[in-house]
BAMIVEX-811913 format. One record per residue (C-alpha): residue in three letters; y, x negated, z negated. Coordinates in pm, whole numbers. Layout:
+-----+--------+--------+--------+
| res |      Y |      X |      Z |
+-----+--------+--------+--------+
| ALA |      Y |      X |      Z |
...
+-----+--------+--------+--------+
//
This chain:
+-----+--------+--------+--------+
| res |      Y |      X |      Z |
+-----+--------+--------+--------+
| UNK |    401 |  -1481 |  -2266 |
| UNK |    571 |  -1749 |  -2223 |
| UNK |    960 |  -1601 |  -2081 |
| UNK |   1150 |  -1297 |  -2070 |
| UNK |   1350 |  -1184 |  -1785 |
| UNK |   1621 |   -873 |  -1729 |
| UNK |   1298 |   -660 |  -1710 |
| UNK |   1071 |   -722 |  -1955 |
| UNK |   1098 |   -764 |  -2329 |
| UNK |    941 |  -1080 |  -2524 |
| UNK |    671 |   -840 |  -2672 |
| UNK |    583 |   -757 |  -2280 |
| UNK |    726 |   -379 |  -2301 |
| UNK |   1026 |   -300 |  -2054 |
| UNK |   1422 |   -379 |  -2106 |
| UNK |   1693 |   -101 |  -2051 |
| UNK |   1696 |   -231 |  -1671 |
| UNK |   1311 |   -212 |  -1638 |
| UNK |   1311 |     91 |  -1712 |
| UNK |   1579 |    190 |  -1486 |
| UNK |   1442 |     11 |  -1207 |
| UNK |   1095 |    188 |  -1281 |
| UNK |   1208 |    556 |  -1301 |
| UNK |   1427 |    515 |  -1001 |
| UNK |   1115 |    383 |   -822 |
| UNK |    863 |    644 |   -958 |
| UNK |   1183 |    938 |   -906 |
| UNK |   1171 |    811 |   -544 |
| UNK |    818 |    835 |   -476 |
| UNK |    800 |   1189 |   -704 |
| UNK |   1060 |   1285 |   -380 |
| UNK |    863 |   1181 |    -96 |
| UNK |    555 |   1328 |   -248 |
| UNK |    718 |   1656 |   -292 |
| UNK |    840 |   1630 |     18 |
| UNK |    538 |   1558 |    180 |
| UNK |    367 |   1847 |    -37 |
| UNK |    575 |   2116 |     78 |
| UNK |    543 |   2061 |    465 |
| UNK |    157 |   2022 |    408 |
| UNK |    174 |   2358 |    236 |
| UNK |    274 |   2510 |    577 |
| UNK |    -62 |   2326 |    761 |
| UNK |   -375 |   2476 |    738 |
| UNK |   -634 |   2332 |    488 |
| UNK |   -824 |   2002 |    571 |
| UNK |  -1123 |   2045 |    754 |
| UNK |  -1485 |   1880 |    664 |
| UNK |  -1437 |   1651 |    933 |
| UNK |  -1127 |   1552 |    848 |
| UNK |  -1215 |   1517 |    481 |
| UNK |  -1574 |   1314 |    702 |
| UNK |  -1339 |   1051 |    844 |
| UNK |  -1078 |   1015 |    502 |
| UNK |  -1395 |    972 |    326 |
| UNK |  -1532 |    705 |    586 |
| UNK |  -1192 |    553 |    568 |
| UNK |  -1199 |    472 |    200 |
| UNK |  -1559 |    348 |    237 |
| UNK |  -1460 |     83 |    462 |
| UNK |  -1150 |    -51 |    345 |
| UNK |  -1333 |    -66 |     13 |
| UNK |  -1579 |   -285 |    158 |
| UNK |  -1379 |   -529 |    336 |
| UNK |  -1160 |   -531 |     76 |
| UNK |  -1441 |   -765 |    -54 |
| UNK |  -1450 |   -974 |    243 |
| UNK |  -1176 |  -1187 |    108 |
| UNK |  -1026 |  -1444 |    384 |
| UNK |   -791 |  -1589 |    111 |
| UNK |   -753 |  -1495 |   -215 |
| UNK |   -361 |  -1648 |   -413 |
| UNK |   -386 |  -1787 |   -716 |
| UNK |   -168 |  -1514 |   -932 |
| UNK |   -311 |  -1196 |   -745 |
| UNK |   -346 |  -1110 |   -407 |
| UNK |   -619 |  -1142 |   -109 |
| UNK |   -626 |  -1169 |    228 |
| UNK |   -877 |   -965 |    323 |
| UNK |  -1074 |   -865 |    671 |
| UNK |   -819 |   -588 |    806 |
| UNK |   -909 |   -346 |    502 |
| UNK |   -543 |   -220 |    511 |
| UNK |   -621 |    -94 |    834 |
| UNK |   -823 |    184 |    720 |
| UNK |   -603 |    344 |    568 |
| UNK |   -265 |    288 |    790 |
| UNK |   -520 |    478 |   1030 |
| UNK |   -607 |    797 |    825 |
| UNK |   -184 |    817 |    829 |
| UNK |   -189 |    757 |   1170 |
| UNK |   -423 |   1043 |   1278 |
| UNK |   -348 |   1322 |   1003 |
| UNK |     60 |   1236 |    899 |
| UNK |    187 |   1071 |    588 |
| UNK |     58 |   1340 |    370 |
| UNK |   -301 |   1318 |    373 |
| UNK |   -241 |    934 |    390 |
| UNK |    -96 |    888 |     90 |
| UNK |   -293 |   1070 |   -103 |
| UNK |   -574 |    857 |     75 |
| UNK |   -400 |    589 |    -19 |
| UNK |   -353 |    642 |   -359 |
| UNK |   -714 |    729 |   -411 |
| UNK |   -785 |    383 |   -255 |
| UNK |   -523 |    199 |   -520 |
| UNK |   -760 |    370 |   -815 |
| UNK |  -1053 |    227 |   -648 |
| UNK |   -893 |    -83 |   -591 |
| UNK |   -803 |    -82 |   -967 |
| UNK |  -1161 |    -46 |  -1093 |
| UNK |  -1319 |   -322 |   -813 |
| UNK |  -1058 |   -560 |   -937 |
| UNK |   -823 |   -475 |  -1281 |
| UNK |   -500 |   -598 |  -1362 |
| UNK |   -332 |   -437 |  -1665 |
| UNK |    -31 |   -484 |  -1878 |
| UNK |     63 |   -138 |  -1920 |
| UNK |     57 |    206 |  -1701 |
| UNK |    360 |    136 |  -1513 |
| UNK |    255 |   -191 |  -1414 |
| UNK |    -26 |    -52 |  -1270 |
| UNK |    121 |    248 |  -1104 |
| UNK |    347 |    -62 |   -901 |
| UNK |     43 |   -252 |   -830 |
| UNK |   -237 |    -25 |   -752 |
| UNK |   -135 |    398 |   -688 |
| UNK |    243 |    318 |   -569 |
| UNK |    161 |     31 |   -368 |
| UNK |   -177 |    149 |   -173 |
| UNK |    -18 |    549 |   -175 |
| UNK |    254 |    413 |     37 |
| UNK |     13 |    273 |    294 |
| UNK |     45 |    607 |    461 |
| UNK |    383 |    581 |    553 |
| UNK |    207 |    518 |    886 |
| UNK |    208 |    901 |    932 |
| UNK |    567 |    910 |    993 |
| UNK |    566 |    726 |   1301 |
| UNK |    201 |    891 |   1435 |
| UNK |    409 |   1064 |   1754 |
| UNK |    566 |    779 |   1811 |
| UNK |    547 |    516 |   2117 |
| UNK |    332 |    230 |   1996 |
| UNK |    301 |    451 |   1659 |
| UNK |    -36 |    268 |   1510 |
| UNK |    172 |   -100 |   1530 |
| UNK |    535 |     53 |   1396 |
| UNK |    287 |    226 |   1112 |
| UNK |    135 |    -41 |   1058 |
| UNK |    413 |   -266 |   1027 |
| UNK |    602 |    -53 |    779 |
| UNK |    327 |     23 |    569 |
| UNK |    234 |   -327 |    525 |
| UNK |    610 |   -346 |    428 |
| UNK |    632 |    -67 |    195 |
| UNK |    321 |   -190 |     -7 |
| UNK |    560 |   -527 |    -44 |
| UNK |    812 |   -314 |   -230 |
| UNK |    618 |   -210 |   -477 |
| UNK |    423 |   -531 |   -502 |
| UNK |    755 |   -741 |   -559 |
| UNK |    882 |   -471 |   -769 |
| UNK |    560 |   -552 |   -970 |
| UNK |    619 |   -925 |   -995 |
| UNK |    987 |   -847 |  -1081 |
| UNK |    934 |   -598 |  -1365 |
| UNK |    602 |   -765 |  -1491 |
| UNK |    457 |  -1088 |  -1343 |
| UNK |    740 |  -1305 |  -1371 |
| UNK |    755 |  -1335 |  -1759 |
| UNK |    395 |  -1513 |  -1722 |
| UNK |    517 |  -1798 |  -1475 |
| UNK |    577 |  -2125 |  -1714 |
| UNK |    852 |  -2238 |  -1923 |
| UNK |    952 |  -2499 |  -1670 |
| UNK |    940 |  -2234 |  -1349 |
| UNK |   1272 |  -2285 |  -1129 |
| UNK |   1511 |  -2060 |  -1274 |
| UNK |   1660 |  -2038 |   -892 |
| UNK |   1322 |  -1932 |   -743 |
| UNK |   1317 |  -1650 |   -981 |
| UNK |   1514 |  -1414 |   -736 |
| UNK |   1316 |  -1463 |   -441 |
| UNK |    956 |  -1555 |   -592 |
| UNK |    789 |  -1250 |   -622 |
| UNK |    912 |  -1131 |   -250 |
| UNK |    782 |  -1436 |   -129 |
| UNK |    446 |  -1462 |   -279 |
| UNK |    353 |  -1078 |   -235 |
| UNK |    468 |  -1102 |    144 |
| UNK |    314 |  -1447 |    241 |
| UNK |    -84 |  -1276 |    190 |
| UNK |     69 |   -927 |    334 |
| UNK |    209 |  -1072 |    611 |
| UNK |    -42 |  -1300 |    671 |
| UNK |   -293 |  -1001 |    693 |
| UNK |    -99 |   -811 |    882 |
| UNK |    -45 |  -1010 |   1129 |
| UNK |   -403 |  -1097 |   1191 |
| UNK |   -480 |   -719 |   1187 |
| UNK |   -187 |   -685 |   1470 |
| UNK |   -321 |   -940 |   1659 |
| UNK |   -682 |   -722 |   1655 |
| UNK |   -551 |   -399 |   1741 |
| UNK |   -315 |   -463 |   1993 |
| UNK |   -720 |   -662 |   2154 |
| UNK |   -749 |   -393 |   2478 |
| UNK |  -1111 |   -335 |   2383 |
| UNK |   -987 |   -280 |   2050 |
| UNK |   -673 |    -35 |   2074 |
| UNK |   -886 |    100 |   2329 |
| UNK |  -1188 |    159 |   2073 |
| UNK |   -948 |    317 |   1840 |
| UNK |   -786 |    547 |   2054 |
| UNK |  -1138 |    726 |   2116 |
| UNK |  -1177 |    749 |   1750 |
| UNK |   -871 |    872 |   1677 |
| UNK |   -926 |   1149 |   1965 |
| UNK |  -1255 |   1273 |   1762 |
| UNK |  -1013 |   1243 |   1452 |
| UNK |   -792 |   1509 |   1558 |
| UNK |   -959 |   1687 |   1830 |
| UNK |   -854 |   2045 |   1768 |
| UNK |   -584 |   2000 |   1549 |
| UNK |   -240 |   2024 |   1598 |
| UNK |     22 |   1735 |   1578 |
| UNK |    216 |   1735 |   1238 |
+-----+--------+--------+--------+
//
């Protein structure tokens, strides 16, 4: 390791502020999960198709999240609209169901491609980052709900991404790395490959055949069930 920073310790464990940073992060996400957990305790259980098309969901973003468009040279990949799968499994069954879709992704993700420095780093990286994918849910009876879902789950998984590169990532960049850019680095580099996929995937569903295509799917999705 080649630098400290605020966050991180020489030996590579976590200051007094990483820490702080960290557990107000993971207290916020504890929140929204219980959150989410006691409004889905109100809905009836999933149903097999529902569990069908979650299951589907996964499959596919797992396997274009090896169709890699273009892959950054500390971590990251622009990859063939495999976020999409999951902002849609928020879309169609609320935020619930798709962040816990979400965060089963992030483990997958973690065992097609590993990063680790320690547990926290990959709770930022992997089940915080891909869990809040399903943010999407919250704006599911919404006007134009798939694109603002979209949009701020692309975001959200840039929080914890950044937050990532700020606690962790940044005490790897060399000795002579711009002590300026250190504010605004790891916001930058996370959101250039989000946005960059996002806005390709934006550009496909907002296609008439497409959005079209993907509002028949999302009426077999739900058929029968009650909005959330």
């Amino acid at each position: 390791m080649s630098q400290t920073n605020v966050f991180v310790t020489a030996e590579g464990g976590l200051t007094t502020a990483g820490y702080a940073v960290f557990i107000i992060a993971a207290v916020a996400a504890l929140v929204i999960g219980a959150v989410l957990a006691s409004r889905r305790q109100n809905r009836t259980k999933m149903t097999a198709k529902e569990i069908s098309f979650c299951a589907a969901a996964i499959a596919l973003a797992f396997v274009t999240s090896y169709i890699i468009l273009i892959r950054m040279p500390f971590g990251g990949t622009v990859t063939l609209f495999s976020m999409l799968f999951i902002v849609l499994i928020g879309n169609w069954y609320g935020p619930a169901v798709g962040i816990l879709v979400g965060l089963a992704y992030g483990i997958l993700q973690f065992i097609q491609d590993p990063y680790f420095l320690s547990f926290l780093q990959v709770c930022c990286d992997y089940l915080f980052a891909f869990a809040a994918l399903g943010v999407s849910g919250f704006f599911r009876n919404q006007k134009h709900g798939l694109l603002k879902g979209y949009i701020a789950a692309v975001l959200a998984r840039g929080v914890f991404a950044s937050l990532a590169g700020y606690l962790f990532w940044m005490s790897y960049m060399p000795e002579n790395f711009p002590a300026s850019l250190a504010a605004v680095y790891p916001i930058v580099y996370n959101y250039m490959y989000l946005l960059v996929e996002g806005v390709l995937t934006i550009i496909l569903i907002q296609l008439p055949p497409v959005s079209r295509a993907l509002n028949q799917i999302k009426k077999l999705a739900v058929e029968g069930k009650a909005s959330a």
